[in-house]
Every structure is written in C-alpha cells, then in structure tokens.
C-alpha positions in Angstrom: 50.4 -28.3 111.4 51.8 -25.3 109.4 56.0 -24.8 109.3 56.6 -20.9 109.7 58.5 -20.1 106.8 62.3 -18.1 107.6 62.8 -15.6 104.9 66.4 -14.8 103.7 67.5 -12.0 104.0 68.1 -10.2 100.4 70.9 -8.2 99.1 69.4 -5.3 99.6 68.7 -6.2 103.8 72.1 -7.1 103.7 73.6 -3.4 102.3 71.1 -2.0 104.6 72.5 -4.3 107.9 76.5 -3.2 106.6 75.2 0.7 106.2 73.8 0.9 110.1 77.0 -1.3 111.1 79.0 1.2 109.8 76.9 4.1 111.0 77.3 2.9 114.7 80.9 2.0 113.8 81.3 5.6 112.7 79.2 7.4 116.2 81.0 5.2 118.3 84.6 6.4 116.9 83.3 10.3 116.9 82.0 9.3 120.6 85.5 7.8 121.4 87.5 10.5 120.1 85.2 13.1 121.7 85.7 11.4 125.1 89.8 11.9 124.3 88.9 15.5 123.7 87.2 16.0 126.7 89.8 14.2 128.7 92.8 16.7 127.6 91.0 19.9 128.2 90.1 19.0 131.4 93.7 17.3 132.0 95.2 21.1 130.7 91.9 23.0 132.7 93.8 21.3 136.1 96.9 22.0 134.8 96.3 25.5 134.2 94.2 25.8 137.3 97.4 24.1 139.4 99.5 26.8 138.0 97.2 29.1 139.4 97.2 28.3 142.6 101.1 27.9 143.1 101.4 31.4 141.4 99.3 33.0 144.1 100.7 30.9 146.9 104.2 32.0 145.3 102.7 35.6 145.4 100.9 35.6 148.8 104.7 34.0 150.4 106.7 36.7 149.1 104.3 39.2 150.3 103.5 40.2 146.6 99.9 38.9 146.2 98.6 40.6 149.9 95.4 42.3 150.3 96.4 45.5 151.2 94.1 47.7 153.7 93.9 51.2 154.3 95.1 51.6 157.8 93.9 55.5 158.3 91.3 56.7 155.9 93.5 60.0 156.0 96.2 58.7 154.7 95.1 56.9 150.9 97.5 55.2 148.8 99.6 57.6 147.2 100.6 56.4 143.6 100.4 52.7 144.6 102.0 53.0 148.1 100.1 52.1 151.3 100.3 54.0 154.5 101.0 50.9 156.8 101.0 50.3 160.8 104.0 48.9 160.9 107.2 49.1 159.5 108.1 46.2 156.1 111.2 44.1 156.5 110.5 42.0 153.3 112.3 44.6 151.1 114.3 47.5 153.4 116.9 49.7 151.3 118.0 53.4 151.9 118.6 56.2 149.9 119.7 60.0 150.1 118.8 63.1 148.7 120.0 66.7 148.5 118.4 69.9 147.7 118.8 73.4 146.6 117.0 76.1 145.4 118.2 79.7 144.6 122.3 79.3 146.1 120.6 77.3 149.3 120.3 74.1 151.0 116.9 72.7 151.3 116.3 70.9 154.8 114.4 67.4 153.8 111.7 67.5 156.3 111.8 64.7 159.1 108.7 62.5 159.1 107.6 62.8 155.6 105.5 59.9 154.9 104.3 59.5 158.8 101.0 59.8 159.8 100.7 62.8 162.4 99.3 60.4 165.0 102.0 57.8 163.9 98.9 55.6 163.4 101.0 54.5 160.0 103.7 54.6 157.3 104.1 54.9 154.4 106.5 52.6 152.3 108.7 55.7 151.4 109.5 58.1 154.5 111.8 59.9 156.6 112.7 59.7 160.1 114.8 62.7 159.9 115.9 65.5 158.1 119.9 64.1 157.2 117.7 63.4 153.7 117.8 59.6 153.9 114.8 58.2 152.6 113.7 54.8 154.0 112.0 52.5 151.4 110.2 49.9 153.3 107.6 47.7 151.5 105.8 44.5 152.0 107.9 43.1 148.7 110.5 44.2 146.3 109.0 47.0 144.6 110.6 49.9 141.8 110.2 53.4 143.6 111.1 56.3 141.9 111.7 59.5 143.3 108.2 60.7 141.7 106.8 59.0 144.2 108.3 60.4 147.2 107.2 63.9 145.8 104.3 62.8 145.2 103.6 61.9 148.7 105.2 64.9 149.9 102.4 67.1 148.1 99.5 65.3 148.4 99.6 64.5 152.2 102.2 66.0 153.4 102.8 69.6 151.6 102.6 71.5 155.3 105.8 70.1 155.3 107.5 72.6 153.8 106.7 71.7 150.5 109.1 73.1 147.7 106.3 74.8 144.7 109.6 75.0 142.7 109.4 70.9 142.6 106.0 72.0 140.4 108.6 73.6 137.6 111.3 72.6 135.1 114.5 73.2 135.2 115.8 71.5 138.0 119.1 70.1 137.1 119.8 66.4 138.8 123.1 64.4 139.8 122.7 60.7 140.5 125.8 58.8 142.3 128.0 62.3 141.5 126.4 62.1 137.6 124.3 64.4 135.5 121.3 63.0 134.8 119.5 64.1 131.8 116.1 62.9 132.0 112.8 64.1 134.1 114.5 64.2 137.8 110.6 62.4 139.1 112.0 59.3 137.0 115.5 58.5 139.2 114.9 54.8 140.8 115.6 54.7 143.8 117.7 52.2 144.7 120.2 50.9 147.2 122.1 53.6 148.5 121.6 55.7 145.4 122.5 59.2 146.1 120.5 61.9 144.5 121.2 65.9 144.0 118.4 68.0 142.6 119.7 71.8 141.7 116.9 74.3 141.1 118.4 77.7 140.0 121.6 77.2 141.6 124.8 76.8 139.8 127.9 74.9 140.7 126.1 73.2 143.7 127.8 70.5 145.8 126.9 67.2 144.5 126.4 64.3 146.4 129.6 61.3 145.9 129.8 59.5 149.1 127.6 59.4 152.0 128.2 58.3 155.5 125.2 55.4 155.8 126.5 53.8 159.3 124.7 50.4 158.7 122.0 51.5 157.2 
C-alpha cells in the first residue's frame, strides 16, 4: 500500500497565499468603508428629506405653502394676488390713500378689488370710497401700492380709472413725507398714509387719519 505524498508548500505558494490575503484584506476594507459611505448619505438624504417636510408643514400652518385656486375664472390673479371667496384673517392691516389730479380730489372708488357678483376678493380692496385700502391675505405678504393699480386697471378700470396713473410726474407723500422714488413702489403697510399729486401744486397731504379700530 502506497503513502500519498503531502507536498510543502514553496516560497513562492507562500507569497502567492500572503498576496490574495492581502487582496481580500484590501476589498473587504474598500467594502467596509463603502458601506460607511452609503450609511451617511442616506443618514443626511433623511435628514434633508425631514427638513423638508417640517418646512412645508411650517408653510402649509402659516398659510404660506396653500394651493391657491381661482375662485372666478373672471377674476385671474393680478400680479400674484388671488381673487378669494372669503375674506383672510391670517394677515389683516389697513391703509389710506389720497388723490388729486389737476387742483381736484379724486374719489377712490368703493369696491375696487370685488367681484361684481361678490362671488370673491381680492387680497387688496375697498369697501368704500373714504380711500382705505383693506389688505387681507392668506399670510403675511409685501404689497405695494403697484399692485393696487394694477388691479384697478386690469379688472377693474370701469371704475373710474385715472389714465393719468399711466404718466410721470405724479408727486407722492408717504406718512406727511415727500417721497422721491416711483410712487407704484410705496409698501403698503400698517396704517401707512399715502398722497399721490398729479399736476396739482400745494395739495393737502395726508398726516393723521381717523382709522376707528381699524
């Protein structure tokens, strides 16, 4: 009976056993680390994507992030502002303007930014003609008076519509001060009193104004 003869391994096996230990050695660090890699991005991917989601809820709370819909298809958004059914609470200031043009007062028309039917509102409108405009949006918005004039010609110019509001030089007082840039830029704040002069000198220029409550 024949003994099976064990060969030794030779130098060169052994160099060649050490070179595929340190090859797996070497694919199962780059698999570790790639593992670690993949474990951040998705631990910053949920992070980010958490963020996300509290930033819209934030939004949608505050009434910032709503869908808004067109209530009368008559009645588009106007530079932004939505024609709504009803009336916003979320952010509710008031402010007042006066007009003249050539020596006269000009009436601020009542309803300006109210559908005929009353089947909506828009965020900026009047209720009367005292020229208190009532800025009423679903969340703390900048108006400027632009806007308003904006409004007032593109869906409501049978309203009297002033053409002169088309030309320069208008000259504008805000709070009882001479303002000296483009009059469609004056915010329009809380209570902010406004004066717009069209080829009329001296006029009487707004400085207090009895809101009662408002």
């Amino acid at each position: 009976m024949s003994k099976q003869l064990t060969r030794r391994p030779t130098k060169q096996d052994r160099r060649q056993e050490r070179r595929e230990e340190l090859a797996r050695r070497e694919a199962e660090r780059k698999r570790a680390a790639r593992n670690r890699l993949i474990t951040v991005f998705s631990i910053l991917g949920a992070v980010v994507l958490l963020g996300g989601v509290i930033t819209a809820y934030a939004l949608y709370v505050n009434g910032q992030g709503q869908t808004e819909t067109i209530t009368n298809a008559n009645y588009p958004p106007v530079d932004g502002i939505y024609c709504d059914q009803q009336e916003q609470d979320a952010f509710h200031i008031h402010a007042h303007l006066s007009m003249y043009i050539d020596g006269q007062p000009v009436q601020i028309p009542q309803n300006m930014g109210i559908a005929s039917d009353n089947s909506c509102l828009y965020w900026l409108h009047t209720h009367d003609t005292s020229g208190v405009i009532h800025i009423e949006a679903p969340a703390n918005h900048s108006f400027t008076l632009g806007n308003l004039f904006d409004e007032w010609a593109n869906q409501f110019s049978s309203l009297n519509y002033p053409s002169q509001l088309d030309l320069s030089g208008w000259t504008a007082y805000v709070d009882g001060k001479l303002y000296t840039g483009d009059f469609h830029k004056i915010p329009l704040g809380a209570h902010t009193l406004i004066t717009l002069a069209y080829n009329t000198p001296n006029p009487k220029v707004d400085t207090t104004y009895n809101w009662n409550g408002l």
